[in-house]
C-alpha positions in Angstrom: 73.9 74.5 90.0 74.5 77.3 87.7 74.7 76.7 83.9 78.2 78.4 83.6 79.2 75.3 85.7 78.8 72.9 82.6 75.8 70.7 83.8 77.0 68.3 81.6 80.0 67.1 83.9 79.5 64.9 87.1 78.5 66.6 90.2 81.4 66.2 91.6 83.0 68.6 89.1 80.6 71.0 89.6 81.4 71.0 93.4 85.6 71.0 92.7 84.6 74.4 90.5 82.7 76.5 93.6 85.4 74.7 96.1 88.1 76.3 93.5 86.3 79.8 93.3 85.5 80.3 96.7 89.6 79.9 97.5 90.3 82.3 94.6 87.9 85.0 96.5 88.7 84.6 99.7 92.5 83.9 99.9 93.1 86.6 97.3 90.4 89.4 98.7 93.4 88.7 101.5 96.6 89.1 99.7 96.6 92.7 99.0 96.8 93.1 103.1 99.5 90.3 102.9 101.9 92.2 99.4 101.6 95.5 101.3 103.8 94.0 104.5 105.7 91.9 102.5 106.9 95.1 100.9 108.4 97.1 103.8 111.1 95.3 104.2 111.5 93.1 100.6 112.3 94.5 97.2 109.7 93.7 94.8 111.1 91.7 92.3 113.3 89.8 94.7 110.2 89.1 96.5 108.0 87.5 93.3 111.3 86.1 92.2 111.8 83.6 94.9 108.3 83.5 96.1 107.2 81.8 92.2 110.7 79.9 91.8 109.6 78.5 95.2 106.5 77.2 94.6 107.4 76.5 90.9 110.0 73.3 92.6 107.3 72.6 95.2 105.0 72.0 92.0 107.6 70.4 89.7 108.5 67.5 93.0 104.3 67.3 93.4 104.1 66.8 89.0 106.8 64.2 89.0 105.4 62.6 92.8 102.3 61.9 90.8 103.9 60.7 87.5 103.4 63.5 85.0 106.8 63.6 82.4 108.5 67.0 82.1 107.3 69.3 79.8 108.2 69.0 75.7 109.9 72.1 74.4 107.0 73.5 72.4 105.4 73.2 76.1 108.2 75.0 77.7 108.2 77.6 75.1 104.0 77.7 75.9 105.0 77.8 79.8 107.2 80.8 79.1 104.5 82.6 77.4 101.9 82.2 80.2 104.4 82.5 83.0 106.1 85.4 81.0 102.9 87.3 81.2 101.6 86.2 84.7 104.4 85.9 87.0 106.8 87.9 85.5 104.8 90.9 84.0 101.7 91.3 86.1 103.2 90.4 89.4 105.9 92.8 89.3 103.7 95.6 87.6 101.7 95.3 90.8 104.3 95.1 93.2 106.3 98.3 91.6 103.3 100.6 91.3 102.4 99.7 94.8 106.2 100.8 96.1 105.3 103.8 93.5 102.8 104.8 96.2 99.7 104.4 93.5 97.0 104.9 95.7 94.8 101.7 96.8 91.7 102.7 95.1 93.0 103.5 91.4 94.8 100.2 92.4 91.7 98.5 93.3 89.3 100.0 90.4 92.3 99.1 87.7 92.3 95.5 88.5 88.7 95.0 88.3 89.0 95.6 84.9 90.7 92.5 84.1 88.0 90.1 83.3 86.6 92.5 80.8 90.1 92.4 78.9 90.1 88.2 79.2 86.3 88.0 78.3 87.6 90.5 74.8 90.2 88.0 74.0 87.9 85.1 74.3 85.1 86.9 72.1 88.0 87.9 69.3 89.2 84.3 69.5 85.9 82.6 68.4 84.4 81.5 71.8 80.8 82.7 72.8 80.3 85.4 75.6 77.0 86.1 76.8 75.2 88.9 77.2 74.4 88.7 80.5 77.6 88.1 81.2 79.3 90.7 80.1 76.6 93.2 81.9 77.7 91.2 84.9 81.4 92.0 84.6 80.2 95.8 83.7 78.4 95.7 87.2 81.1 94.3 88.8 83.8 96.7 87.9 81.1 99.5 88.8 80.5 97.9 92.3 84.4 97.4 92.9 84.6 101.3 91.6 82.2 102.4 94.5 84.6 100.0 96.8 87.7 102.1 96.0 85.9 105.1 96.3 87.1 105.3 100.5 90.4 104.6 99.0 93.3 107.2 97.7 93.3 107.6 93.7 96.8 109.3 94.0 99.7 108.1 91.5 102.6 109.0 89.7 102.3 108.7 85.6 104.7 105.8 86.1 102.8 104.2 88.7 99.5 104.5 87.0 100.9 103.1 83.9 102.6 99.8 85.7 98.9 99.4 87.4 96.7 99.6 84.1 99.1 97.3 82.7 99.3 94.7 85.2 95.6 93.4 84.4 96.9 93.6 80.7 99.4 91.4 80.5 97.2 88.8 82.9 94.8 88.7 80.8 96.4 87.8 77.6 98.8 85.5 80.0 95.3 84.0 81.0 93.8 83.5 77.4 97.1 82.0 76.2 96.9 79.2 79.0 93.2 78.4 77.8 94.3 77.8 74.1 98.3 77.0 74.1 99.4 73.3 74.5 100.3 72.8 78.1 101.2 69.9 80.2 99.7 68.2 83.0 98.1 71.1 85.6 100.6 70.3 88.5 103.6 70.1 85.6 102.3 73.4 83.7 102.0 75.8 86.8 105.5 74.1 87.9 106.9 75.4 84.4 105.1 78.7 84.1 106.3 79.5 87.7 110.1 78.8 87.7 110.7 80.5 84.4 108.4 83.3 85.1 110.2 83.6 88.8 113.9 83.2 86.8 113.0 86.3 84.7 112.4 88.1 87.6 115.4 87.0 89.4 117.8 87.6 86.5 116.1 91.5 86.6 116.1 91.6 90.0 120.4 90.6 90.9 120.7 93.5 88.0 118.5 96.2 89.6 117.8 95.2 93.6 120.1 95.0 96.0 120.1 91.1 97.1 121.9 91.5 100.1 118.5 93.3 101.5 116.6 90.2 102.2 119.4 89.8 104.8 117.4 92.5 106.8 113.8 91.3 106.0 111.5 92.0 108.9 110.1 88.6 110.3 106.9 90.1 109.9 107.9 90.7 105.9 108.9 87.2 106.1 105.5 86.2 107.5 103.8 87.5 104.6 105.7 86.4 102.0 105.1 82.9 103.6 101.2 83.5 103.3 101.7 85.0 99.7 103.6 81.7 98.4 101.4 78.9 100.5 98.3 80.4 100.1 97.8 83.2 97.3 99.9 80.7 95.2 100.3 77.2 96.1 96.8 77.1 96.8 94.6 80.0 95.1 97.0 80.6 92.0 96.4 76.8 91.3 92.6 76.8 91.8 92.7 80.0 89.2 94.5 78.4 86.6 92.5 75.1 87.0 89.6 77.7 86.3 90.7 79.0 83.2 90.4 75.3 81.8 87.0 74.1 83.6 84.5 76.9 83.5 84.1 80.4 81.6 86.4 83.3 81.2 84.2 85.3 82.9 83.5 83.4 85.8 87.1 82.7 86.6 87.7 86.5 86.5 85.2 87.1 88.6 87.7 87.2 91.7 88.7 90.8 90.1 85.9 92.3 91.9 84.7 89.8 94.5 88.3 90.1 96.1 87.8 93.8 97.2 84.4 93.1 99.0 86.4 90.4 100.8 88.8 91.9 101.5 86.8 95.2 103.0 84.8 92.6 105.3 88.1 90.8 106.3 88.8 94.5 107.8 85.6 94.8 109.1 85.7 91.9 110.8 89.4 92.0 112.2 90.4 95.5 112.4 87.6 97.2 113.4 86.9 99.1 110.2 83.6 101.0 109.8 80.9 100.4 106.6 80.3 103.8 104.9 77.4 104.6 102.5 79.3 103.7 99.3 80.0 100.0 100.8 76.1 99.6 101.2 75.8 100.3 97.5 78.4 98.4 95.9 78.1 95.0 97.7 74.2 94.9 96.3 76.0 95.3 92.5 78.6 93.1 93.1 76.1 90.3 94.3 74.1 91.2 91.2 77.4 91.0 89.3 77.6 87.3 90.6 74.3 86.1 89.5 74.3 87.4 86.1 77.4 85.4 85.4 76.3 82.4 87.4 73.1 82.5 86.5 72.7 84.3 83.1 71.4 82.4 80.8 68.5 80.8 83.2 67.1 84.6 84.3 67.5 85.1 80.7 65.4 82.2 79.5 63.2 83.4 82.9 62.6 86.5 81.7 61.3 85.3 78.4 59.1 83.3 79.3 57.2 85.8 81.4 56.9 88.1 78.7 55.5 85.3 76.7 53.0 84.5 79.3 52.5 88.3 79.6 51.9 88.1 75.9 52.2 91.9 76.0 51.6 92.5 72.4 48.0 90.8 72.5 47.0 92.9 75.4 48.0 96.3 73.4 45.8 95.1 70.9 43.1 94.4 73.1 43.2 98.1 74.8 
């Protein structure tokens, strides 16, 4: 298994942390699909509004089912950090420069650049970043760039500036929830979630209009059901479990795995065609993967073969 894993913990950790990554790529390389019908029909602060005050009771019934005590205040005040940054920020930077008509690949590219931001934070704050990491998250955002490259790069000045700071604010929401005192996991997403959500919805009855989700498409309503099961019951969790398990860099990884999924999910079910860009970035984002999987060990690999090499000796022997 790879290093970044922690080979000190039991094997079954080290299985619970690729179970946990592979629903963060998948399920989210999905969503973007998912947000875009969501919003034909539903305002976008409405819609992140009662999708994360949704799943923030579903959480809070599952924290107290199992046994965990509600949250002290100095954990509330933590929970409005995170959630302040994450569901309240972020989401709704997306979802308003996506109604802003910012084109999918300036979209796409910005996002990648998340895990470079959360891997900055995590250097300032003291921990250790390796070097093969961060060339792995350089190669990744280059990979997802070649991605977007099919896609449109048009926005508005407002739109682009909601997009580039969407990844912002989830990364420092992302770093705080590594280092701030949180409760249980089931507890803390439940907390970060309903008072993210009630930010939004207080913003939302001032600006929306609510009565429009009484004309929400079924098929609107579809997605959002997806968007609050699956990109946050279920993937959202297995991110934030992440953050607290394995490296920064690793658990941003999704940033620019998701775009590769979700370009094969449209090659596989709507009949999309590969171009020449595709063929190049999916070999760097695979490279991407291993140098932040697998770092340290091609490192240590590498050395050694120059030691056996021992190319200094055989300069001096020519």
């Amino acid at each position: 298994m790879p290093t970044i894993f922690n080979a000190n913990k039991p094997g079954g950790q080290r299985l619970a942390v690729a179970a946990a990554l592979l629903l963060v790529y998948v399920v989210w390389g999905t969503t973007y699909f998912a947000i875009g019908i969501a919003l034909q029909s539903m305002p976008p602060l409405l819609m992140n509004a009662i999708r994360f005050i949704t799943a923030g009771v579903v959480m809070l019934v599952v924290a107290l089912w199992q046994g965990h005590a509600l949250p002290s205040r100095l954990q509330w005040r933590n929970a409005a950090i995170v959630g302040g940054l994450m569901v309240f920020m972020a989401m709704n930077c997306v979802g308003f420069a996506q109604k802003l008509g910012i084109g999918s690949g300036l979209m796409a590219t910005v996002v990648t650049t998340m895990p470079m931001w959360l891997a900055l934070w995590t250097r300032l704050g003291g921990e250790r970043v390796a070097i093969t990491s961060w060339l792995g998250l350089l190669l990744g955002v280059v990979g997802a760039l070649l991605l977007a490259l099919e896609g449109d790069f048009s926005a508005t000045w407002v739109g682009a500036l909601l997009a580039f700071s969407a990844p912002l604010c989830w990364s420092v929401g992302s770093y705080a929830s590594r280092k701030l005192s949180l409760p249980a996991p089931a507890m803390a997403s439940a907390a970060q979630w309903l008072v993210g959500g009630t930010m939004g919805l207080v913003v939302a009855v001032c600006v929306e209009p609510v009565q429009a989700l009484g004309t929400v498409s079924a098929r609107s309503w579809a997605a959002w059901v997806y968007l609050l099961v699956m990109g946050t019951l279920v993937a959202l969790n297995a991110y934030l479990w992440l953050l607290q398990n394995t490296s920064a860099a690793l658990a941003g990884s999704y940033s620019f795995v998701n775009p590769a999924v979700a370009l094969l999910v449209g090659v596989g079910l709507g009949g999309e065609l590969l171009t020449g860009w595709v063929f190049a970035a999916l070999p760097l984002i695979g490279m991407a993967l291993a140098l932040i999987l697998y770092g340290d060990v091609m490192l240590r690999a590498w050395r050694r073969l120059l030691g056996a090499l021992d190319l200094p000796a055989l300069a001096t022997k020519r």
